[in-house]
Structures are given as C-alpha cells and as structure tokens.
N, C-alpha and C positions, 0 to 999 in steps of 0.2 A: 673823336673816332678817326680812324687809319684812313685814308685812300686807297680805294679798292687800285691796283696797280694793274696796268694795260702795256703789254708788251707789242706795238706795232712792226711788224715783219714784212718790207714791201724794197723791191729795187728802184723804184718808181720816187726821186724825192717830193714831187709834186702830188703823190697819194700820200706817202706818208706826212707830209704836213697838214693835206685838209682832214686826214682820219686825226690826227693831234688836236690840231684846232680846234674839232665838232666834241673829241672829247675831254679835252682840258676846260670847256666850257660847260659842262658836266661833274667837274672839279675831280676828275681821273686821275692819277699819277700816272704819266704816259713816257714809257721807253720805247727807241727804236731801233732797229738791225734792217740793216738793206742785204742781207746775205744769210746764208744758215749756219753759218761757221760761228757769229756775232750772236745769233738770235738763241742759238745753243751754249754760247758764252752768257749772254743774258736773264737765260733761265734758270742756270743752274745759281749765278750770281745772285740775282734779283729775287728769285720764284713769284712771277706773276699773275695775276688774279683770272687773269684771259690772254689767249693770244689771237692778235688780230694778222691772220697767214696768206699770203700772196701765192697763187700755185706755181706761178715762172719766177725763179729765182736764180741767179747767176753762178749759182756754183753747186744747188741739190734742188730738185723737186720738190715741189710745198706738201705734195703728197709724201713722198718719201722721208721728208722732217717731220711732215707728223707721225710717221710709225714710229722714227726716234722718241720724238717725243712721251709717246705712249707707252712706251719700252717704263719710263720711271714717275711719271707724273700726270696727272686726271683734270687738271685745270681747263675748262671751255674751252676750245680751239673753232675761229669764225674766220672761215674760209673769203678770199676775195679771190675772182678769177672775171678772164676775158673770157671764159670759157660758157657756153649757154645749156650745151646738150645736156639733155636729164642725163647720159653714162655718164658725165663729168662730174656732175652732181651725187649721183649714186658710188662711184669709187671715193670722191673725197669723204664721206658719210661713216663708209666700209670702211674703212681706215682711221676711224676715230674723231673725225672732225664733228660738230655740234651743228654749225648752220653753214649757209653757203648763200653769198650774194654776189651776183656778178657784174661786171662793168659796165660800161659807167653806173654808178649806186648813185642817190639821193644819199645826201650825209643825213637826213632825219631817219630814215629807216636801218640807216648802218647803227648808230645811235641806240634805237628801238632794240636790237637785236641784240645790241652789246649789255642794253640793261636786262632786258627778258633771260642771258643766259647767265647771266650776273646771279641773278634772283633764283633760278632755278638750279646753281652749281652748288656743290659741298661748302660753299661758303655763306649759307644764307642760316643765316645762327635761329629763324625765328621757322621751327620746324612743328607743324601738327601732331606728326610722330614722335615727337619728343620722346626720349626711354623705351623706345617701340621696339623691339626685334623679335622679328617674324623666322619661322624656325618651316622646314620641313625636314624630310629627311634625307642625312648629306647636303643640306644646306641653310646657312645661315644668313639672313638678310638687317642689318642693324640699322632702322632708319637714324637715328643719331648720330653715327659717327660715317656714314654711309661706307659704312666696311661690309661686305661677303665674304664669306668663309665656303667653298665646294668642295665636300672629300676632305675638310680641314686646311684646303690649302686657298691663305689668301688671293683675292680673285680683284684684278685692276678691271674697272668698267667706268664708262664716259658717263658724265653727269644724263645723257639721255638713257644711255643704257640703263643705268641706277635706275633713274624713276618709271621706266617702264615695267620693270622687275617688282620695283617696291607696289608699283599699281597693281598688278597680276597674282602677287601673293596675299596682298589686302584683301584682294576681293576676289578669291580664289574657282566660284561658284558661277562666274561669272565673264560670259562671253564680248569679249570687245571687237569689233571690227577697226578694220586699218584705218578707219576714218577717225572714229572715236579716242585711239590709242595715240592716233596724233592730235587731237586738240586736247586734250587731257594736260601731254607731254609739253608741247610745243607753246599749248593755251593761246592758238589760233586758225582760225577756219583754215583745213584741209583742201587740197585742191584735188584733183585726181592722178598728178602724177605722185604727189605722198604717200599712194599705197606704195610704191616700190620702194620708196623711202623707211617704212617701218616696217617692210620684209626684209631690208637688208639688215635693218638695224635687229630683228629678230633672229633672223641666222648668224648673227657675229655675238650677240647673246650666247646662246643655246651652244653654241662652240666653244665660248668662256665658260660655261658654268656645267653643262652638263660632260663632265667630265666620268664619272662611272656609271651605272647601271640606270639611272633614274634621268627620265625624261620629266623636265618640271613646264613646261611652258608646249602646251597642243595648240596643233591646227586644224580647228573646226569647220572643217570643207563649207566654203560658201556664206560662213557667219566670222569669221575670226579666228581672235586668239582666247586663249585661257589659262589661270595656269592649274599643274595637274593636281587637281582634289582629292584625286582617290591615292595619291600618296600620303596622306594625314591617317589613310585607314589602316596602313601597313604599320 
C-alpha cells in the first residue's frame, strides 16, 4: 500500500522538522517547502495527500496560497498559525482550509488531525455510500467519486464541504443544528465557537453550488440547517 504523502509548508526549520518527525513516525511520505513559490512547485510535482500550511510565510500569505491552491486541487489543507482570534480562524476556514491549529501545538494532536482529515478526504477508498448518487434538481451529488455537478457545471468543494452537503441531501427531512453538523463532519465534540465555523462553512457552500434558481440547503430560524425537500416535489 502507497504512503499517504504530506506536503509540510512552514518558514520555521524547527517546525518543519518536528511536524516531519511526528509524522514519518506514522510512516507518512513527508515533503517540505519553507516558501509558497516551493510549496506550489511541490504540489503541482508531487500532488499530496494533505497539505500541512503555515499562515506567515515569506513571500505569500498562507491564506492567500490556499485560494491558489483551491483554484485546481481538493486535497485537506491543515492550517498552523500563531494566530489565536476565532476571525483568524474563521477566514482561514472561509477560504478552503479544513482544520486550523495554532502555536505552540502538541505534536500528538497535530498527528490526530492529520489522520482524522486523512480519513475524512476523497481519498479514503472505504465509502458507506459506495455507488450512491444523490440527485436533486440542478444538482448532482456522487458520493463515490465525490464529484457535484450544479446547473451541469462541475462544482470544486473542500473535503468538509463535500460531507456536509452529502449529509444534508441524505437525510434531506431532516433538521441539523451547527452543533450536530459539526460532530457529524468533524467527528468531534463541538465547542461553541464552532457555530461560526459551520455558518461560514454554509455560506461559501450555498455560494458554490447554488448557482441558479434553486436554493438547496435552508435556514431554519433557531433549529439549524436542512437541506430543501420540497425541491424533490418539483
């Protein structure tokens, strides 16, 4: 079996060697870029299975490399920052990133997260949905090959994005609240700043996919989310 490959992105030589080390011990194939110039040479070279992203980098924003990056490719992106403020948090989110851990990190929990988004990306071959695709109208959801179709036109979305979509149209009847929507997703206990977390992650959704007339995903004042049922009637 292949090694899942980890692309480390950090100016920091002393982070990037202890995030190598925690996961070459995990039997990773682990590449490094102390720059965005490198880290975009490496992706395109390489195509890696996660990228582990530094937000202060020396020559582009960590934020501003992941729009690049999202621009051609869906691979986990797990944020490192000195940064603490939940808006730090909620912009790198907004912008396609999957987790977000800030400095000084415990190498066990950076670990934790790198497997957890591992398991949860388009790469995890052992799918419940196997042969599943979920249809409304003007929209196609294929849990196998986690392709969306909106209006026809292929639709790039973040491995969280995916499965909060593929959750909503499963269980279409069915009102989730931000707390629920994130342990679901996340498949760990919510805290309470996580509601903003899965309202941004909602609105940068509903922006990708709801592209013509049909709103698929409601907001049910005071209960949650849903997604919309009564477009199966039309």
């Amino acid at each position: 079996m292949l090694k899942k490959k980890i692309l480390v992105v950090d100016d920091e030589p002393s982070i990037t060697e202890l995030v190598k080390l925690y996961l070459e011990k995990e039997d990773y194939d682990i590449r490094v870029a102390h720059n965005g110039a490198d880290a975009l040479h490496a992706i395109e070279s390489e195509t890696p299975d996660l990228i582990v992203l530094d937000v202060m980098l020396p020559d582009i924003n960590g934020v501003d490399l992941c729009l690049d990056i999202r621009k051609h490719h869906n691979m986990p992106i797990l944020f490192l920052s000195c940064k603490d403020q939940e808006i730090d948090k909620i912009v790198a989110l907004s912008v396609g990133g999957d987790d977000y851990i800030t400095k000084p990190f415990l190498p066990g929990e950076m670990v934790a997260r790198v497997k957890a988004n591992l398991r949860r990306s388009n790469l995890d071959t052992e799918d419940d949905d196997a042969d599943q695709i979920y249809t409304a109208p003007g929209l196609v959801v294929n849990a196998t090959t986690r392709e969306v179709l909106s209006m026809d036109e292929p639709i790039s979305l973040t491995a969280k994005e995916f499965d909060i979509l593929l959750l909503l149209i499963k269980n279409p009847k069915r009102i989730y609240s931000a707390e629920q929507l994130f342990e679901h997703v996340w498949k760990e206990e919510t805290l309470k700043s996580d509601r903003n977390t899965i309202m941004v992650y909602i609105s940068n959704l509903r922006k990708k996919i709801e592209l013509g007339e049909y709103k698929y995903i409601l907001n049910i004042r005071g209960l949650g989310y849903k997604f919309n049922h009564h477009l199966f009637d039309e």
